[in-house]
C-alpha positions as a Markdown table, in Angstrom:
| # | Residue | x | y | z |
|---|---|---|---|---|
| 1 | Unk | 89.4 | 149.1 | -86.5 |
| 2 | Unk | 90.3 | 151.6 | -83.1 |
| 3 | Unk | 90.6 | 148.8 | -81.3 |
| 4 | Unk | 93.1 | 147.4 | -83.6 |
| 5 | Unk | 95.0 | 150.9 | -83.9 |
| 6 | Unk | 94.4 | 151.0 | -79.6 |
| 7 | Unk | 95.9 | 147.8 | -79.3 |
| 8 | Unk | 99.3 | 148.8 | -81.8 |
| 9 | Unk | 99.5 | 151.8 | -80.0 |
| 10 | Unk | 100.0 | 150.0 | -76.2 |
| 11 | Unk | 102.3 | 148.0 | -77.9 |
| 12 | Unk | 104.4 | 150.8 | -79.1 |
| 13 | Unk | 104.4 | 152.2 | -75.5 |
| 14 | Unk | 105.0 | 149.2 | -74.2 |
| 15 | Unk | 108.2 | 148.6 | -76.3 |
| 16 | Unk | 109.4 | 152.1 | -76.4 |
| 17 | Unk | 109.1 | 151.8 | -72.1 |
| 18 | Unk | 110.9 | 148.7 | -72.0 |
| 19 | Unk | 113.6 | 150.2 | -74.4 |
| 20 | Unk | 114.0 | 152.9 | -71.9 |
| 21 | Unk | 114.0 | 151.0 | -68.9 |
| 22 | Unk | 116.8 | 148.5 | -70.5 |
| 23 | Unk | 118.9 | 151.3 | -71.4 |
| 24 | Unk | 118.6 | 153.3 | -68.0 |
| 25 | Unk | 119.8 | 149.5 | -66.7 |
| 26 | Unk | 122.8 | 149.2 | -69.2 |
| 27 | Unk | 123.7 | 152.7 | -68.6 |
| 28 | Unk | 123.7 | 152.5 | -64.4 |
| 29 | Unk | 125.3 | 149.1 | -64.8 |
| 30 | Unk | 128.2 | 150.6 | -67.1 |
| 31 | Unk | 128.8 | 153.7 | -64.5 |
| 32 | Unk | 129.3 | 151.3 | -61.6 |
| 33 | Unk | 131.6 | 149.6 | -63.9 |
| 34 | Unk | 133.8 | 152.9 | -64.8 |
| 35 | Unk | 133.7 | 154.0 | -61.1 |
| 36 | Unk | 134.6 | 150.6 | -59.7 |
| 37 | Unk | 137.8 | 150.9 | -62.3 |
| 38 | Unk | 138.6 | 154.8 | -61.2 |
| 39 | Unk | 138.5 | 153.5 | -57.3 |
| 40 | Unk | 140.4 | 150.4 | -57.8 |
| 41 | Unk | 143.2 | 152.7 | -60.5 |
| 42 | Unk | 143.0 | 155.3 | -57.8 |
| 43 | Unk | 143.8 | 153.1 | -55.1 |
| 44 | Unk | 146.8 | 151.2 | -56.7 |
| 45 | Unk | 148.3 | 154.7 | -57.4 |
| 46 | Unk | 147.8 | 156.0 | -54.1 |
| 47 | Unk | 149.1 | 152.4 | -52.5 |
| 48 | Unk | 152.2 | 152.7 | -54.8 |
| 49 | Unk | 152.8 | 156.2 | -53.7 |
| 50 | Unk | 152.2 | 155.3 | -50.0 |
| 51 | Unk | 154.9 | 152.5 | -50.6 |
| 52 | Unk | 157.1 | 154.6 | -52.4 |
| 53 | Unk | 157.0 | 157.6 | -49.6 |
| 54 | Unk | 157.4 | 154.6 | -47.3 |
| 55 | Unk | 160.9 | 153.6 | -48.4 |
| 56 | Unk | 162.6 | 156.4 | -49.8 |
| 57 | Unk | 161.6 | 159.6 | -47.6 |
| 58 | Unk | 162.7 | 159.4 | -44.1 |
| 59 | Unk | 161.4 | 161.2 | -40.9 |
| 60 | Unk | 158.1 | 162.0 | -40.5 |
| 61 | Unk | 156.2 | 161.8 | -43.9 |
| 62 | Unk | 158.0 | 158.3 | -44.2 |
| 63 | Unk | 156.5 | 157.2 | -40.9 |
| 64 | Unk | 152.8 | 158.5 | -41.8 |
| 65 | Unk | 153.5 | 156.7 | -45.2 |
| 66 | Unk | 154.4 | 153.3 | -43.8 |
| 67 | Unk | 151.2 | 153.8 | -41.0 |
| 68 | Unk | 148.6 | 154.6 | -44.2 |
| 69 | Unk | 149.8 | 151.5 | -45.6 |
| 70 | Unk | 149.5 | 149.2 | -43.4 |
| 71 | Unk | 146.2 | 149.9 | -42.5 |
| 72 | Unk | 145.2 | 149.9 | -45.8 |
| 73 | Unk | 146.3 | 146.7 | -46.7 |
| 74 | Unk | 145.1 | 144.7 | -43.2 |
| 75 | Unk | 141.8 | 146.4 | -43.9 |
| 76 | Unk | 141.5 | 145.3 | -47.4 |
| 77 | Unk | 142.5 | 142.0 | -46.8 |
| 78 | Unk | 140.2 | 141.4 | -44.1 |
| 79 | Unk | 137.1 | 143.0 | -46.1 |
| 80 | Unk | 138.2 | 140.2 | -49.0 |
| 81 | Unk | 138.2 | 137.7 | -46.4 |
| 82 | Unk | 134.7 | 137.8 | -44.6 |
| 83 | Unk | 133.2 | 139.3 | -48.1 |
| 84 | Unk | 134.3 | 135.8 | -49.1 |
| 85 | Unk | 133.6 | 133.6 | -46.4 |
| 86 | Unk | 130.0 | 135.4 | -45.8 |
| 87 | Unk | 129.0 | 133.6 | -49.0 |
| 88 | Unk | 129.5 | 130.2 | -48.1 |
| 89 | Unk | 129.3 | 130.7 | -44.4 |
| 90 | Unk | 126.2 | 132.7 | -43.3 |
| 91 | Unk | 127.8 | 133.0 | -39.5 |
| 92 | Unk | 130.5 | 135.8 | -41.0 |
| 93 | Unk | 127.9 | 137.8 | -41.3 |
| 94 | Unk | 127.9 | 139.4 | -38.0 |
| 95 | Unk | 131.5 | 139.7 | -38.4 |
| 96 | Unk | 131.4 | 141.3 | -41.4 |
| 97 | Unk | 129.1 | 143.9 | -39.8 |
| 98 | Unk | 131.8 | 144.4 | -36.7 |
| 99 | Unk | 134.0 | 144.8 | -39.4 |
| 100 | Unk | 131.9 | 147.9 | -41.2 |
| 101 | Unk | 132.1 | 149.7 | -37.8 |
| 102 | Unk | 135.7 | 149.3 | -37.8 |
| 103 | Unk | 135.9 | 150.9 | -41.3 |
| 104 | Unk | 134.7 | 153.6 | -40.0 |
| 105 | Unk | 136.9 | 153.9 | -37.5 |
| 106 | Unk | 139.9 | 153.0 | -39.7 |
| 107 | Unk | 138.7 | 155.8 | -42.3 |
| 108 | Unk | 138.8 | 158.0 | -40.0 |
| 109 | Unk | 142.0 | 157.6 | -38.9 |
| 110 | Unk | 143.3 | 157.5 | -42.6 |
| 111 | Unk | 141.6 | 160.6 | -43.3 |
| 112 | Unk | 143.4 | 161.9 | -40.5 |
| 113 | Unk | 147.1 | 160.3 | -41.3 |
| 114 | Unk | 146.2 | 162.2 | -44.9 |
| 115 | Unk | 145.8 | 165.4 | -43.9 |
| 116 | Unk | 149.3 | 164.9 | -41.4 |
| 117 | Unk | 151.0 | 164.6 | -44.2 |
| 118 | Unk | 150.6 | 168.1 | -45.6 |
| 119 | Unk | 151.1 | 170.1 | -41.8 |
| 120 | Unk | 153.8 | 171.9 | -42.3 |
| 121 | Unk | 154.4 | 172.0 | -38.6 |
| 122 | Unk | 156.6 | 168.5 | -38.7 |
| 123 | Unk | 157.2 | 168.9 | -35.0 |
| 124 | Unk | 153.8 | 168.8 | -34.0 |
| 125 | Unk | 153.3 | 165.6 | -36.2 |
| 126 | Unk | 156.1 | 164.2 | -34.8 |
| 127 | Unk | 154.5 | 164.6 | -31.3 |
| 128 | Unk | 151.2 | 163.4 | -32.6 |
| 129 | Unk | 153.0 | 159.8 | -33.5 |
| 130 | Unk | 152.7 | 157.9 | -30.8 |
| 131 | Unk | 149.2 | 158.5 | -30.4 |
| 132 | Unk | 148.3 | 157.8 | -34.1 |
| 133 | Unk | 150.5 | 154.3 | -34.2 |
| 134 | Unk | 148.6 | 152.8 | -31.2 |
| 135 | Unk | 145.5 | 153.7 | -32.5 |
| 136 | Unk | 146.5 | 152.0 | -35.7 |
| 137 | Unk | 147.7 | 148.9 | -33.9 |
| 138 | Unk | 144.2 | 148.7 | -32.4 |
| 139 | Unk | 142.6 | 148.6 | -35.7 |
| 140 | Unk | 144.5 | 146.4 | -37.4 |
| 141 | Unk | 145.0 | 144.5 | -34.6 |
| 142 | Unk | 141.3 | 143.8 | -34.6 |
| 143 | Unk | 141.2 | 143.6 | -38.4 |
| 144 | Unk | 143.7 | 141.0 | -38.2 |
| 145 | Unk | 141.7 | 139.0 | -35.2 |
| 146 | Unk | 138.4 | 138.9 | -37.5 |
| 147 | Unk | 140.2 | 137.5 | -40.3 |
| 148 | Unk | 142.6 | 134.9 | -39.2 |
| 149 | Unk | 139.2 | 133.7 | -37.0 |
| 150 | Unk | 137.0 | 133.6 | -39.9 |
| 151 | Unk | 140.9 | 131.7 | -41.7 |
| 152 | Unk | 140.6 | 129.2 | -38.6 |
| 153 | Unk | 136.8 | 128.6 | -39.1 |
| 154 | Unk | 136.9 | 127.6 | -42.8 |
| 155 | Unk | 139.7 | 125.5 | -42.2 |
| 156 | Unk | 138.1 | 124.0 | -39.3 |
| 157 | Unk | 135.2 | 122.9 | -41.6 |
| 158 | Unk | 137.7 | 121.7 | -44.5 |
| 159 | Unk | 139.1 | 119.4 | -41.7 |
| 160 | Unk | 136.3 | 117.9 | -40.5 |
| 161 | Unk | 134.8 | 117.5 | -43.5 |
| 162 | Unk | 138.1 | 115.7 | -44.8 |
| 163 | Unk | 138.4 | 113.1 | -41.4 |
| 164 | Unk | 134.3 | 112.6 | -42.3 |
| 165 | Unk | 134.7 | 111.8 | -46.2 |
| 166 | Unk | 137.9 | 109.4 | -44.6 |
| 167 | Unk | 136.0 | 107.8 | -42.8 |
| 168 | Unk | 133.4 | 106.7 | -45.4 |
| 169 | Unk | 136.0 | 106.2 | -47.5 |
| 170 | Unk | 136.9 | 103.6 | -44.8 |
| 171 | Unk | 133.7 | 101.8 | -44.9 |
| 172 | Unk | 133.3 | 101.7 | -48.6 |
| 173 | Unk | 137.0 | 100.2 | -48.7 |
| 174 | Unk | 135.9 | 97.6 | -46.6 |
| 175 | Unk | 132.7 | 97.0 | -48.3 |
| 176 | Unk | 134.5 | 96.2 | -51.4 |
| 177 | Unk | 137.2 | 94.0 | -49.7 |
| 178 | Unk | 134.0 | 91.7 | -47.9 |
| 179 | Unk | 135.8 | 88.2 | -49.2 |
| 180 | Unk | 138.8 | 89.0 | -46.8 |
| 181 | Unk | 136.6 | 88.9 | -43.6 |
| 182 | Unk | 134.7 | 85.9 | -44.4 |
| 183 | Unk | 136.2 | 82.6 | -42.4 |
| 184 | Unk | 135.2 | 79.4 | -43.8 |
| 185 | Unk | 133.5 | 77.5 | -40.9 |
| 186 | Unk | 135.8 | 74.4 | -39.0 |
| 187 | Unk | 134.8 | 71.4 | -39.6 |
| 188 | Unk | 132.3 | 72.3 | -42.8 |
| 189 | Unk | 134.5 | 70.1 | -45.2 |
| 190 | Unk | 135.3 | 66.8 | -43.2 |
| 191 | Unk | 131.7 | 67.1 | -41.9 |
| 192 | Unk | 130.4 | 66.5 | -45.7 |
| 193 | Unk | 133.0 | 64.1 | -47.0 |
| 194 | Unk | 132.0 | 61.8 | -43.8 |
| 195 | Unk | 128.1 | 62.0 | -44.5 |
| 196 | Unk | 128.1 | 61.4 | -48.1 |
| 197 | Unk | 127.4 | 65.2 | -49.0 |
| 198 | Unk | 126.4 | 65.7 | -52.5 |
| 199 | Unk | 129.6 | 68.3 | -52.4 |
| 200 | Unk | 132.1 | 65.5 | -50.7 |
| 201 | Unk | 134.6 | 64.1 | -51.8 |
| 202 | Unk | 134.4 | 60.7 | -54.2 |
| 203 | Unk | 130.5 | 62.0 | -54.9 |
| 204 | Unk | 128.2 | 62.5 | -57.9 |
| 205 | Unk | 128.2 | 66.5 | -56.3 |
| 206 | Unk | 132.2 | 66.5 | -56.7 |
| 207 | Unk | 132.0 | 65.0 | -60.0 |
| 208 | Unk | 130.0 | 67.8 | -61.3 |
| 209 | Unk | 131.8 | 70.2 | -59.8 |
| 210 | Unk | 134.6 | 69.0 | -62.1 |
| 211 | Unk | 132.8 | 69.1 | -65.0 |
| 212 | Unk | 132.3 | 65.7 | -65.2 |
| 213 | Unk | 128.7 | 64.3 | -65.7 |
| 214 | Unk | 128.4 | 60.8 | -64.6 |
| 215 | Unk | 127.4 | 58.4 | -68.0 |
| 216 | Unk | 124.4 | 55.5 | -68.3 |
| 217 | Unk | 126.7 | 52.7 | -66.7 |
| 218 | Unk | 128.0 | 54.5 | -63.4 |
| 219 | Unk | 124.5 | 55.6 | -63.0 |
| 220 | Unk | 122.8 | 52.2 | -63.4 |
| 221 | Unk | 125.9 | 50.8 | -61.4 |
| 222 | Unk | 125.4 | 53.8 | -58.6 |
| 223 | Unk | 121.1 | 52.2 | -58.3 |
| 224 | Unk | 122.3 | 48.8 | -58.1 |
| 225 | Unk | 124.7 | 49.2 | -55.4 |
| 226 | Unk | 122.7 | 51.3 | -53.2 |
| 227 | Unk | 119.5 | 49.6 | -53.5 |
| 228 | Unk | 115.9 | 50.3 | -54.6 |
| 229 | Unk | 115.4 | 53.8 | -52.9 |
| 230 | Unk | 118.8 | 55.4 | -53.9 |
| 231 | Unk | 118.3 | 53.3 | -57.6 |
| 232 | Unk | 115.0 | 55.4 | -58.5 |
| 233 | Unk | 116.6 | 58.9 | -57.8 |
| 234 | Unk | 120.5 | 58.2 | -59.3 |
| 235 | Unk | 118.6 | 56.0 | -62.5 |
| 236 | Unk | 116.2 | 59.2 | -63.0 |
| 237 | Unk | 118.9 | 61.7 | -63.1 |
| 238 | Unk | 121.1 | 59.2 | -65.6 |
| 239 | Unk | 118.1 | 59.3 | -68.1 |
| 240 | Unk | 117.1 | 62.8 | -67.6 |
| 241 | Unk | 121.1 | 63.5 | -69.3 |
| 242 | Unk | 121.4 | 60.3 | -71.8 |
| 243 | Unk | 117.9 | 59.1 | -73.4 |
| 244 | Unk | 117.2 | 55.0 | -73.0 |
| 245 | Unk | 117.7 | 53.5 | -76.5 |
| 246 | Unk | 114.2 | 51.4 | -76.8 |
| 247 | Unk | 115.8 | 49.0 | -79.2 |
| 248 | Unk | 118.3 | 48.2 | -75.9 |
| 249 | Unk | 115.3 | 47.7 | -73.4 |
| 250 | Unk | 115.2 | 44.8 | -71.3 |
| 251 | Unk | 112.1 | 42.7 | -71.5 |
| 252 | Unk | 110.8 | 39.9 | -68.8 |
| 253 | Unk | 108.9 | 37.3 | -69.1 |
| 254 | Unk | 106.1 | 38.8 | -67.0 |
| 255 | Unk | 105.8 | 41.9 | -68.8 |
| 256 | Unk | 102.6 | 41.7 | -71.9 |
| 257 | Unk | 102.7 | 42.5 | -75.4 |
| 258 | Unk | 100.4 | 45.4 | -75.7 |
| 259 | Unk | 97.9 | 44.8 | -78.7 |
| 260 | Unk | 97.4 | 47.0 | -81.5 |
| 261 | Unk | 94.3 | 49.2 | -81.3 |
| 262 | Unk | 92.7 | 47.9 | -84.6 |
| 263 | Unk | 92.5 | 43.9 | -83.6 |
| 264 | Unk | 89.1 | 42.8 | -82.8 |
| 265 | Unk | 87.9 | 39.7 | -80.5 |
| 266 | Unk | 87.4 | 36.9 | -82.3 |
| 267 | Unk | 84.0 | 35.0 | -82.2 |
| 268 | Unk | 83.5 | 31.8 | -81.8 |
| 269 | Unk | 81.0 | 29.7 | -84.2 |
């Protein structure tokens, strides 16, 4: 009976333990979920409002706007790209860990850009400029380079892979057209009808091959024209198709009345 109760007990642990676990799972799970929506809600606003500052405010703030952007988007675009190709392409993954250093670099700099935008000393931004739009063109410049090479390998892979399935497709094609490469060979056909082939022409072979069996009569007629040995063979195949009639069967004067089984010798007195 304890062990009984021992046993129920572990069980209960058990399944309050897994309860727990499951729950911590769900809960972690549904956290990443609400902070993965807060970053990407608080990066559409802030793209919006970097596109908006872009367009409609002039001077300096305008310029920072437009140089936030575009970073932004050709380092979003390449992180989709490799993220992407990485999966299907194990290669990328060395680019895609080139890439995380430039992040870094390119957070940096946004960070930067950021706080720029609320100096008050507009002059001192303005001199700043020059600086901070080469160093974003070297960024996304190499942003740009890792993804339109990672672009040009996946295409590069589509396109061979298209000219290879072509090229069975090719072969099969050809496979299944066989009959228009065959040539009959010269000579085959006047070669048979001057030998007598079973397949020539005025033949028992081309009689068959029009559906036509040849009767009793031509068959006989065919042994008796061509003598004893051709007689046997063209006679056979005659009564292998149409049965002799033994009511019909020639008799000679050589040939012996068989006697019947039950006659006996007769003696002699």
């Amino acid at each position: 009976m304890e062990a009984v109760i021992l046993i129920l007990g572990l069980l209960v642990v058990a399944f309050v333990a897994l309860g727990i676990y499951v729950s911590v799972k769900v809960i972690r799970a549904a956290s990443r979920g609400v902070d993965r929506t807060i970053t990407q809600a608080r990066r559409a606003v802030e793209d919006t409002t970097l596109r908006a500052k872009s367009y409609g405010q002039m001077g300096v703030v305008g310029e920072l706007a437009q140089l936030r952007l575009s970073l932004r988007t050709s380092m979003r675009a390449t992180q989709e790209a490799l993220q992407t190709g990485v999966t299907e392409d194990a290669s990328l993954s060395e680019s895609l860990g080139l890439f995380q250093r430039l992040s870094v670099h390119g957070r940096e700099l946004d960070d930067e850009l950021k706080r720029l935008e609320r100096e008050p000393d507009k002059t001192t931004v303005a001199s700043l400029l020059p600086g901070l739009k080469k160093r974003t063109g070297r960024i996304t410049g190499s942003a740009e380079s890792l993804r339109w090479a990672a672009r040009d390998r996946a295409r590069q892979f589509a396109d061979d892979d298209l000219a290879t399935l072509n090229e069975q497709i090719g072969v099969e094609a050809g496979a299944l057209r066989h009959w228009t490469t065959e040539e009959p060979v010269p000579g085959h056909q006047g070669q048979a009808g001057t030998q007598g082939a079973p397949g020539g022409p005025g033949g028992p072979g081309a009689a068959r091959q029009q559906g036509h069996w040849p009767g009793p009569g031509q068959a006989q007629g065919n042994g008796q024209g061509n003598g004893t040995g051709n007689g046997t063979g063209d006679a056979g195949i005659a009564e292998a198709i149409t049965a002799a009639d033994p009511r019909q069967r020639t008799e000679y004067p050589w040939q012996k009345t068989a006697r019947p089984e039950t006659a006996r010798p007769e003696t002699t007195n």
